[in-house]
TIGUNU-476865 format. One line per 8 residues: their letters; for each residue x, y, z of N, C-alpha, C. Coordinates in steps of 0.2 Angstrom, whole numbers. Example, Ala and Ser with C-alpha at 12.3 -4.5 7.8 and 13.67 -1.06 7.14 Angstrom:
2
AS> 66:-28:39:62:-22:39:66:-16:39  64:-11:35:68:-5:36:64:0:39;
END
This chain:
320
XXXXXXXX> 67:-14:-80:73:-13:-76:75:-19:-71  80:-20:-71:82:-27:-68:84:-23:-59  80:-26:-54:78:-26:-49:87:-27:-47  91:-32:-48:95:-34:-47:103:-26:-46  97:-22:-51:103:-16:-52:106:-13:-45  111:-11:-44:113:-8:-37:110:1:-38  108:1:-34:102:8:-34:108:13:-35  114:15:-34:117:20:-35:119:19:-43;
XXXXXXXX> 115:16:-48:116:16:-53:109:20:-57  105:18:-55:97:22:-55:97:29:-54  103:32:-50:103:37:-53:104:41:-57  106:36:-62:109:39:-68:101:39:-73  96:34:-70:91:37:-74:85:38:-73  89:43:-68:80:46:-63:80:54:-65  73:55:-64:71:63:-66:65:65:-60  65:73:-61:62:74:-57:53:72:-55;
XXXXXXXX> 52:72:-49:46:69:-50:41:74:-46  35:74:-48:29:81:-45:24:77:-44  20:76:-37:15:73:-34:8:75:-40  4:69:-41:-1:71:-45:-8:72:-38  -12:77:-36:-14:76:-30:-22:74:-33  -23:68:-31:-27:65:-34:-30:63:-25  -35:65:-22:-37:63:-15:-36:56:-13  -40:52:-18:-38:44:-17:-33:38:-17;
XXXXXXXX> -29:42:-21:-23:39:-24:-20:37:-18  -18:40:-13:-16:34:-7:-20:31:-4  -27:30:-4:-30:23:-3:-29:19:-8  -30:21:-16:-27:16:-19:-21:11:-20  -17:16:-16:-8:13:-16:-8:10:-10  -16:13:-4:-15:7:4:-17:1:0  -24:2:-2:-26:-6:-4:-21:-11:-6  -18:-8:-9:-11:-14:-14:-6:-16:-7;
XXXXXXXX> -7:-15:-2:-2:-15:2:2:-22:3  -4:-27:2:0:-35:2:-1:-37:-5  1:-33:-10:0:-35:-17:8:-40:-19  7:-46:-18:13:-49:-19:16:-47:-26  15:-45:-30:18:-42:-36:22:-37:-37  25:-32:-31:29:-25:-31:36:-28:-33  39:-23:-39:44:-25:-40:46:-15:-41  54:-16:-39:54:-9:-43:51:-7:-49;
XXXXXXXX> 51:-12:-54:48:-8:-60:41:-5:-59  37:-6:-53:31:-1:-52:34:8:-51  39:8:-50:42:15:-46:46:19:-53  46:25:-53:51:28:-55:54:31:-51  61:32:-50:67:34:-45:69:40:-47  67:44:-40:71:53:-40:77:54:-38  75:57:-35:83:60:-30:84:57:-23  90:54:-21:91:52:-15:88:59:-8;
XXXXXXXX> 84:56:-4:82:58:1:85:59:8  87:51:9:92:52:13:98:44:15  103:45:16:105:39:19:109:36:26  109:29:26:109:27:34:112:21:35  114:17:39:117:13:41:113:5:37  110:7:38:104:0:32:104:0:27  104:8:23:103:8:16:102:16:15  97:16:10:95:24:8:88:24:8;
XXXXXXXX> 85:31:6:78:33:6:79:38:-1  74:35:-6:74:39:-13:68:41:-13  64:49:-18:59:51:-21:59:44:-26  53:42:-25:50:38:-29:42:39:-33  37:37:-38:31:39:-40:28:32:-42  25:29:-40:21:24:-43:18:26:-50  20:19:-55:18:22:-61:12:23:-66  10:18:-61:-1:18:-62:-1:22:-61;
XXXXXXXX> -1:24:-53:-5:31:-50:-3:37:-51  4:38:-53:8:44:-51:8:46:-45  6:44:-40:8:44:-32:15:44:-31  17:51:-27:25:49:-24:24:49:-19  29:44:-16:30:40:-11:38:43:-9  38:40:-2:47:38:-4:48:30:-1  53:30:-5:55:22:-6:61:20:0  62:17:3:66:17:8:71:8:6;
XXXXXXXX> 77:10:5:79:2:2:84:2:9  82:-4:12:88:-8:14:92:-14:11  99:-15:13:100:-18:13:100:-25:17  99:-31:15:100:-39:19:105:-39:20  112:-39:18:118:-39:20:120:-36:27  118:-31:29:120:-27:34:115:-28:38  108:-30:36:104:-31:41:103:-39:44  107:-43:41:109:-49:42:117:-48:46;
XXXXXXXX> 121:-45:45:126:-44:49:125:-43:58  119:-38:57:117:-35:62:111:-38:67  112:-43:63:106:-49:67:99:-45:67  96:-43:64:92:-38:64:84:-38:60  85:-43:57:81:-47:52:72:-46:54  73:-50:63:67:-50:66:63:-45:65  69:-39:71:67:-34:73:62:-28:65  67:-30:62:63:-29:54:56:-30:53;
XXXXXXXX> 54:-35:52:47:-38:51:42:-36:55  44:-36:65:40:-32:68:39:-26:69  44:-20:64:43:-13:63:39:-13:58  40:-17:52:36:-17:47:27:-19:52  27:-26:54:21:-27:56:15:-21:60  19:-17:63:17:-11:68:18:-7:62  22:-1:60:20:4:53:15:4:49  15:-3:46:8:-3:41:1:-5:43;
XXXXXXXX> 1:-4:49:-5:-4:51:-7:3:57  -5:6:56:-6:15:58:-9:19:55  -12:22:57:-14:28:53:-16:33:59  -13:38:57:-14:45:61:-12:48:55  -14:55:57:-11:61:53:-3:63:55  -2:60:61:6:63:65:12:55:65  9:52:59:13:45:60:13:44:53  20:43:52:20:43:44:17:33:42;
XXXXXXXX> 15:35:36:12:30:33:16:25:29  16:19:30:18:13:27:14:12:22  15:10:15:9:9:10:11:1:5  15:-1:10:16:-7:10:26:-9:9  26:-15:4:35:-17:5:36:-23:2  40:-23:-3:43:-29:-7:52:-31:-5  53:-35:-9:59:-36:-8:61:-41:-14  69:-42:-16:70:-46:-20:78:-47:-16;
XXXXXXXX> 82:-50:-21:89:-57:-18:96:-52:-12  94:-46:-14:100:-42:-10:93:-36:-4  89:-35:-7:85:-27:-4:79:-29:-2  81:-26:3:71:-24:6:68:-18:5  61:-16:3:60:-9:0:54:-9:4  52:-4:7:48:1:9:46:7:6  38:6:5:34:11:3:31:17:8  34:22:7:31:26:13:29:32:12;
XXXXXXXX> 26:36:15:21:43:14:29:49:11  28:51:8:33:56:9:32:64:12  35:64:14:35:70:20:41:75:17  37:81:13:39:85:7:42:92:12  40:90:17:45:97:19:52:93:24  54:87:23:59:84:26:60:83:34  68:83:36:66:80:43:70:86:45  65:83:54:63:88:58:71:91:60;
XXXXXXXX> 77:86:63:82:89:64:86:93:61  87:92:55:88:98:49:85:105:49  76:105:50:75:111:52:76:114:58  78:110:63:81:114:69:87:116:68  91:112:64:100:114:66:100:121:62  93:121:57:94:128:52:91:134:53  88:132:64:84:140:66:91:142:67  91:151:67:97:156:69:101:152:74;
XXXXXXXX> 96:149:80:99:149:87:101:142:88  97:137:83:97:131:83:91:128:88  86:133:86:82:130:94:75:135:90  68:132:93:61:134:90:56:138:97  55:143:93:49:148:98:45:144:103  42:146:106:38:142:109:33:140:104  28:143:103:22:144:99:24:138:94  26:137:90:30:132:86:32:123:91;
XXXXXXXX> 35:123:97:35:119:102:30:116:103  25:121:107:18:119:110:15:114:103  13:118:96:11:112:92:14:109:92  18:108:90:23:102:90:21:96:96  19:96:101:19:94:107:13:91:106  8:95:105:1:92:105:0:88:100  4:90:93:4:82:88:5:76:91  11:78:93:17:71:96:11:68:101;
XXXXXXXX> 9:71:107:4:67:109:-1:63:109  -3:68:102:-8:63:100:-7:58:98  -3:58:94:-1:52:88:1:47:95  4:49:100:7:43:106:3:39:107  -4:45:110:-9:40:115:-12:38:108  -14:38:99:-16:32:97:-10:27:96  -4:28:97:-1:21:98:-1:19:105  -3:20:109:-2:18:115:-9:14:116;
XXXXXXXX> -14:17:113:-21:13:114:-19:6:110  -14:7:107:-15:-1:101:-7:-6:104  -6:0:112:2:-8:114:6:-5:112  7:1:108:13:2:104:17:5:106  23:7:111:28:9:113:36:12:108  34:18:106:40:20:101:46:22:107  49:23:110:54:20:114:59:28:112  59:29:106:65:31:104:61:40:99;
XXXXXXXX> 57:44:103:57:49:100:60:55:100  63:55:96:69:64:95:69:65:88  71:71:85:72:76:81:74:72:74  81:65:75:81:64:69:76:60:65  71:57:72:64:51:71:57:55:67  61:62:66:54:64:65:55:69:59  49:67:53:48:72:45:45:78:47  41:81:43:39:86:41:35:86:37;
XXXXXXXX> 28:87:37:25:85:29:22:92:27  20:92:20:18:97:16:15:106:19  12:102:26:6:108:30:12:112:34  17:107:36:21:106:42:21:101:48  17:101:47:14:94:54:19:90:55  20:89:61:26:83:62:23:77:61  28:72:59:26:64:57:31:61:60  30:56:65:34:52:68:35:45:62;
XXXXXXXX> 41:47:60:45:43:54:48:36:55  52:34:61:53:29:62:51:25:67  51:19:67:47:12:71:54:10:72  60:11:69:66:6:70:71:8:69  69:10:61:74:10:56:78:19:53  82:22:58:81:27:56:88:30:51  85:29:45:89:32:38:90:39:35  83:44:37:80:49:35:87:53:39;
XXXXXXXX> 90:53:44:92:59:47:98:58:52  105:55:47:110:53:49:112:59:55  116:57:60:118:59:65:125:59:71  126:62:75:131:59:75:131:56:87  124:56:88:120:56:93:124:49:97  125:49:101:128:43:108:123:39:106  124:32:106:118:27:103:121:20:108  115:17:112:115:10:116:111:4:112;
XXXXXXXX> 112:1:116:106:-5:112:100:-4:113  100:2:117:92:5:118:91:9:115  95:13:114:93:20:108:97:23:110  95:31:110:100:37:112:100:41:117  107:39:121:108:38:127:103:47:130  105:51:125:102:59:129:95:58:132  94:53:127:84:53:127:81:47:135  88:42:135:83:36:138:80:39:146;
XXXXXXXX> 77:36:146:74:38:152:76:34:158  77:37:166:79:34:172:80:26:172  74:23:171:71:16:171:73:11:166  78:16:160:81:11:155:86:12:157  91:18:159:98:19:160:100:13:165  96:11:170:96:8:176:95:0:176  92:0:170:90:-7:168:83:-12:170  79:-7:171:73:-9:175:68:-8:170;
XXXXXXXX> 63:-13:173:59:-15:168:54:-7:165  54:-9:158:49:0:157:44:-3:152  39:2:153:33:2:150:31:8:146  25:8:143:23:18:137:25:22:142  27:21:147:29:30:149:33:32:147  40:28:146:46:30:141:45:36:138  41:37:133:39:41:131:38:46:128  34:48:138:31:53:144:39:56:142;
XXXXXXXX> 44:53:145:49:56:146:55:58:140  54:55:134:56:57:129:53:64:127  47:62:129:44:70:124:46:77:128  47:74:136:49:81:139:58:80:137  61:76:136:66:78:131:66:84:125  62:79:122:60:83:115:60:91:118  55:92:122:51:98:121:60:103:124  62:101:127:69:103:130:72:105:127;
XXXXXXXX> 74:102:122:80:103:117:77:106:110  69:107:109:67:109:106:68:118:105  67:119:114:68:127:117:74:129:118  77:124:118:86:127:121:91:125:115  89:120:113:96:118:107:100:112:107  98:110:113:103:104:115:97:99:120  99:93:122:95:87:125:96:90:135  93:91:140:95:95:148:101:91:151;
XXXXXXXX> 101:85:148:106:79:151:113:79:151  114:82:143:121:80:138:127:84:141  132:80:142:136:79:144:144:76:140  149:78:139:156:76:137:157:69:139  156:66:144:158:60:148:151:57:149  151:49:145:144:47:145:140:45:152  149:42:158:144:42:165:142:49:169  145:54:168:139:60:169:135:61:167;
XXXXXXXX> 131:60:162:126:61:156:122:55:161  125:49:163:118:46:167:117:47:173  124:50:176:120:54:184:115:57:183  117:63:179:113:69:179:104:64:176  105:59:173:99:56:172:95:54:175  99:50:181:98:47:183:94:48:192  97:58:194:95:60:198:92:66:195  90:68:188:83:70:186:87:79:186;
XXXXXXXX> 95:79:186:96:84:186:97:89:180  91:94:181:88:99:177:87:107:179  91:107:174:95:116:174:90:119:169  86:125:167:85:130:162:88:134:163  88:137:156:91:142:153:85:149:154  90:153:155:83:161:158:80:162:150  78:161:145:75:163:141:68:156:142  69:151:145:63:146:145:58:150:148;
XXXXXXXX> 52:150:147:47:152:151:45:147:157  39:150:163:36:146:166:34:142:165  30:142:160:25:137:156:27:132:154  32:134:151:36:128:145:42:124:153  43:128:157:47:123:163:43:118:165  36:121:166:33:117:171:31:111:167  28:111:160:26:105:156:35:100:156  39:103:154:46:99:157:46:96:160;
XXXXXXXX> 44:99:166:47:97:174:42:92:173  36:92:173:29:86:176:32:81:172  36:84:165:38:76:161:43:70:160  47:74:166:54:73:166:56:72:174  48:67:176:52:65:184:52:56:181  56:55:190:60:50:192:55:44:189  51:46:194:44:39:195:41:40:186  40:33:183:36:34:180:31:38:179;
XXXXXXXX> 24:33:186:18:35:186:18:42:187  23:48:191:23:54:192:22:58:184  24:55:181:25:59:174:17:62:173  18:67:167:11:71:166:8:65:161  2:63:160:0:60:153:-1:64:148  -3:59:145:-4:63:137:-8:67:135  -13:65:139:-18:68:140:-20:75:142  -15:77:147:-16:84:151:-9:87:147;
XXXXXXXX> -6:83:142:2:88:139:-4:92:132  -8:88:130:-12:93:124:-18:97:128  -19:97:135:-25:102:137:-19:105:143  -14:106:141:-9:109:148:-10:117:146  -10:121:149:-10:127:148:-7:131:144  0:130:145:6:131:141:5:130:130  2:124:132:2:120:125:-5:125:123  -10:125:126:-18:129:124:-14:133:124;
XXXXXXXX> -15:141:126:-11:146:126:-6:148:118  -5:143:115:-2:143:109:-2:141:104  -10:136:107:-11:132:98:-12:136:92  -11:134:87:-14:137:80:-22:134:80  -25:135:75:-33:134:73:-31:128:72  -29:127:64:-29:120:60:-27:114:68  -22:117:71:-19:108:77:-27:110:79  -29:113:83:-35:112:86:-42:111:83;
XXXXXXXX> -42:111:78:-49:109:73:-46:103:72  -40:100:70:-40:91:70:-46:88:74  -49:85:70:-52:79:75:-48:75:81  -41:74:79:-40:69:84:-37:71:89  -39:79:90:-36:82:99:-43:83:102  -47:84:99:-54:82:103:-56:77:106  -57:78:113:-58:71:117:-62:70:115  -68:71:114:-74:69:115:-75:65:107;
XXXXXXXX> -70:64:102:-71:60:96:-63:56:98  -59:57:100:-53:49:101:-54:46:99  -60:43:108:-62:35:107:-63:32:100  -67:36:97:-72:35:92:-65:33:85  -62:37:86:-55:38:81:-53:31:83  -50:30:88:-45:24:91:-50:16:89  -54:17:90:-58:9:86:-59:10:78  -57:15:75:-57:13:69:-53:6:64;
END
């Protein structure tokens, strides 16, 4: 197949495709990760998964392994347009070198004269945002929250041991994989879970935290403050801050002003509110948001039999 095809052609001869669940088969498809020889012809192409301002995301199957993947195609024209080329190759450089069970997997990337492709773990129950807009209320239980909450933290503090600052966590950044488990999806590049979301040269504006609206230097707390985002709009439906008029939206951000709704519990206010102040270093860590009461009181078995919510094996996890 001539790589050169415009992929909205490939759909004309793409078929369904069924993971073969072979345990190793994605360490065999990591190994190849800097295999200079990826060419589409390794892949056979599904069904479009999702699409975005850079390109699309297809089901794809490696042809040796029968491993599916999904395939992530940008385009260079747009991403050259957008001066954005850099910022590419250091998302790439951070992605493929992760591993967590709550961070989706890079399993490497080629490219040819128009497209950049990305091989990526596929995440078979889809994106997060999607499954919120389609609870009754538009909003998740607690019990469902709380997990949710001790993933995300996890997966944080191992990028946060490795420098790694994702800046930008909310509902369109994040899949769904086979068990359920959430998997933080994008590093840059968000295709999976087009939106119609306020967007800065920082990200999105509901999510930034005090010290970006402001312009002041930030560091991994950002985060801290995202996640009490997350967890807010998870419970209620919408982001604490959102507003009609974007200079509103940065008062209220800016002076930390925070309203709930009478169906949030104590619980769930307080893990908010510890997440969602002015100061930085005031914020709750990561640490104490997977042993917070709230969260404990609601785990399921499988999040808390993970190895990597156990403190006492992290360390051990994080130097691998």
């Amino acid at each position: 197949m001539d790589t050169k095809q415009p992929l909205r052609d490939l759909q004309n001869v793409t078929k369904p495709l069924t993971a073969t669940p072979l345990a190793k088969t994605d360490v065999k498809l990591e190994n190849e990760r800097s295999k200079p020889k990826w060419t589409l012809e390794n892949f056979e192409i599904g069904r479009p998964l999702g699409k975005g301002k850079f390109g699309n995301v297809y089901l794809a199957r490696e042809k040796k392994s029968k491993f599916v993947v999904a395939l992530k195609v940008l385009f260079k024209s747009q991403l050259q347009k957008s001066h954005l080329e850099h910022q590419l190759r250091r998302e790439i450089e951070i992605q493929s070198h992760l591993r967590h069970p709550n961070i989706l997997r890079m399993y490497g990337y080629f490219f040819d004269e128009t497209r950049v492709y990305l091989i990526l773990e596929y995440a078979s129950k889809g994106e997060m945002y999607k499954f919120l807009m389609a609870q009754p209320l538009q909003r998740f239980e607690e019990p469902t929250v709380a997990n949710y909450m001790a993933q995300l933290a996890d997966a944080l503090m191992y990028c946060h041991a490795r420098k790694v600052i994702h800046r930008d966590i909310k509902p369109e950044n994040l899949l769904l994989g086979a068990n359920g488990d959430v998997k933080i999806a994008d590093f840059g590049w968000s295709v999976h879970a087009p939106s119609s979301r306020r967007t800065t040269m920082c990200g999105t504006l509901d999510y930034l935290a005090p010290e970006m609206v402001e312009g002041r230097s930030h560091d991994e707390r950002v985060d801290l403050w995202t996640l009490g985002i997350l967890c807010y709009e998870f419970l209620v439906g919408k982001p604490p801050f959102e507003e009609e008029k974007t200079d509103l939206t940065y008062k209220r951000i800016c002076s930390v002003d925070l309203r709930f709704p009478a169906h949030v519990t104590n619980g769930a206010r307080d893990i908010i509110s510890k997440l969602l102040k002015y100061q930085p270093e005031e914020r709750l860590d990561l640490k104490s948001i997977v042993h917070h009461e709230w969260v404990q009181q609601h785990l399921t078995s499988d999040v808390k039999s993970n190895p990597t919510t156990k403190l006492d094996q992290r360390c051990k996890y994080y130097l691998i």
